[in-house]
C-alpha positions as CSV (number, residue, x, y, z in Angstrom):
1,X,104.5,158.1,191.2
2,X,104.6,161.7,189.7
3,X,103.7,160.2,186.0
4,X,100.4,157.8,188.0
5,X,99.4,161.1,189.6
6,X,99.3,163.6,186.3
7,X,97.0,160.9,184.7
8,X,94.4,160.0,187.3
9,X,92.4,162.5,186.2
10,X,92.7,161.8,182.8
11,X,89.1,161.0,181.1
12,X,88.3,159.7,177.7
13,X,86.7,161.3,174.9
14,X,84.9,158.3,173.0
15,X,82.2,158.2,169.8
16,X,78.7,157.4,171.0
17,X,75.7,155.2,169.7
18,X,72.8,154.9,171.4
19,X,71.6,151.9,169.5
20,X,72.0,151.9,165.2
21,X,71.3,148.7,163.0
22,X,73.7,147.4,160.2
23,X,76.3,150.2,159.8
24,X,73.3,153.3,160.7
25,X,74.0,155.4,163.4
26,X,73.7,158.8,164.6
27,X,77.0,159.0,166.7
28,X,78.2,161.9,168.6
29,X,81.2,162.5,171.0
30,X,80.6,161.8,174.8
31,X,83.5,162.5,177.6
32,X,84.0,159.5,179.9
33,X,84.0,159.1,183.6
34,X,87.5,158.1,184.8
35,X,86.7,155.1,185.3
36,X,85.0,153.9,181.9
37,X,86.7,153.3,178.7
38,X,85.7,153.6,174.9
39,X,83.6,150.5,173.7
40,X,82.7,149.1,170.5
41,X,79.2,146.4,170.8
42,X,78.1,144.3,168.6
43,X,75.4,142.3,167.9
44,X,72.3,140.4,165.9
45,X,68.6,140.0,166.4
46,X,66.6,137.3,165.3
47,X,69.3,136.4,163.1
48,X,69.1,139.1,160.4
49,X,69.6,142.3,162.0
50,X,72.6,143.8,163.2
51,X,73.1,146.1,165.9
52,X,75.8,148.2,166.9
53,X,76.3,150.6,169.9
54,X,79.5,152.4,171.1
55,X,80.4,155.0,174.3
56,X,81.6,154.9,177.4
57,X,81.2,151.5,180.4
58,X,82.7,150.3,183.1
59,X,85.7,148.6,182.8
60,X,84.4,145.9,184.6
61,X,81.7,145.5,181.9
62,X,84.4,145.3,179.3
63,X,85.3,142.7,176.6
64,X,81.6,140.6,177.9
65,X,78.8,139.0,175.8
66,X,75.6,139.8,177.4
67,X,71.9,138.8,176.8
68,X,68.8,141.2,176.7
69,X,65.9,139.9,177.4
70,X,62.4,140.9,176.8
71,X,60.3,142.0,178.7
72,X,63.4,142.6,181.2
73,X,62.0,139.6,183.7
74,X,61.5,137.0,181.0
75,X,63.9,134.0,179.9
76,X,63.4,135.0,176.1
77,X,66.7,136.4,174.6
78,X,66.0,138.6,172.1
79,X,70.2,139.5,171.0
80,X,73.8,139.1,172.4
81,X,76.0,142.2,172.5
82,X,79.6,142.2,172.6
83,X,81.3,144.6,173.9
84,X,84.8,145.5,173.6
85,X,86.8,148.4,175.1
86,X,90.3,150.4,174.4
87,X,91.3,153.0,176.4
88,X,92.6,155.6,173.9
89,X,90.7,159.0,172.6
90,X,87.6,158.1,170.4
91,X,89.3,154.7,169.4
92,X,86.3,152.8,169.8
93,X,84.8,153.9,165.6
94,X,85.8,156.3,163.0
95,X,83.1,158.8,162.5
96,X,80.3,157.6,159.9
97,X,78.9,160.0,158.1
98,X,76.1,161.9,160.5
99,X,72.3,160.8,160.1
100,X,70.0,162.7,161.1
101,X,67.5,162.2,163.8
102,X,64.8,161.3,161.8
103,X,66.4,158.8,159.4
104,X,67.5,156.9,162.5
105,X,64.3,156.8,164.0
106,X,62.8,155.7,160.6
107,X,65.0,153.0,160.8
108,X,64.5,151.8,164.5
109,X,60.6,151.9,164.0
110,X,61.1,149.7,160.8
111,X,63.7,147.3,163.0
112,X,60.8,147.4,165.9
113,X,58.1,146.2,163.5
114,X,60.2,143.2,162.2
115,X,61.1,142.2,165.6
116,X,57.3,142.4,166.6
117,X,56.5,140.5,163.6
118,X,58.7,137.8,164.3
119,X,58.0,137.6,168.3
120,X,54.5,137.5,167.5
């Protein structure tokens, strides 16, 4: 009881991607809520390009494959992520070399511009 109760307030500390493609990502370190855990997603748009994200989610949300659609309302899935969680400190990457902001926008304008191209 003692040992449940020192850790319930326990958070972790996880690497964080908004969104990067191939192995490209400006990643930072984000604190979780207590109850989220450290997750790794993966995933590939119109067969070529890879996406990656990590952080914190819901352990609910944990170890799922989900669709995204676009627009949101629409039937038309544009990738799959997988996402898949551990629960120790920033277990969910190593640290790739930083990017800065502007390379990774370079590269998600460039990504955007493909997918248009091919939706279109």
């Amino acid at each position: 009881l003692s040992l449940s109760l020192s850790f319930s307030g326990y958070t972790l500390q996880c690497y964080k991607c908004e969104i990067g493609f191939w192995d490209l990502c400006a990643t930072s370190i984000t604190t979780c809520a207590a109850d989220q855990q450290c997750f790794s997603g993966r995933g590939k748009t119109v067969s070529v390009i890879s996406l990656k994200m990590s952080g914190c989610l819901d352990v609910a949300q944990c170890n799922k494959t989900t669709d995204v659609q676009f627009p949101n309302n629409s039937s038309s899935t544009i990738y799959q992520m997988t996402k898949t969680c551990c629960n120790t400190d920033l277990c969910n990457t190593a640290a790739p070399p930083a990017l800065t902001h502007t390379l990774t926008l370079t590269i998600a304008l460039l990504a955007s511009l493909l997918l248009t191209k091919v939706l279109v």
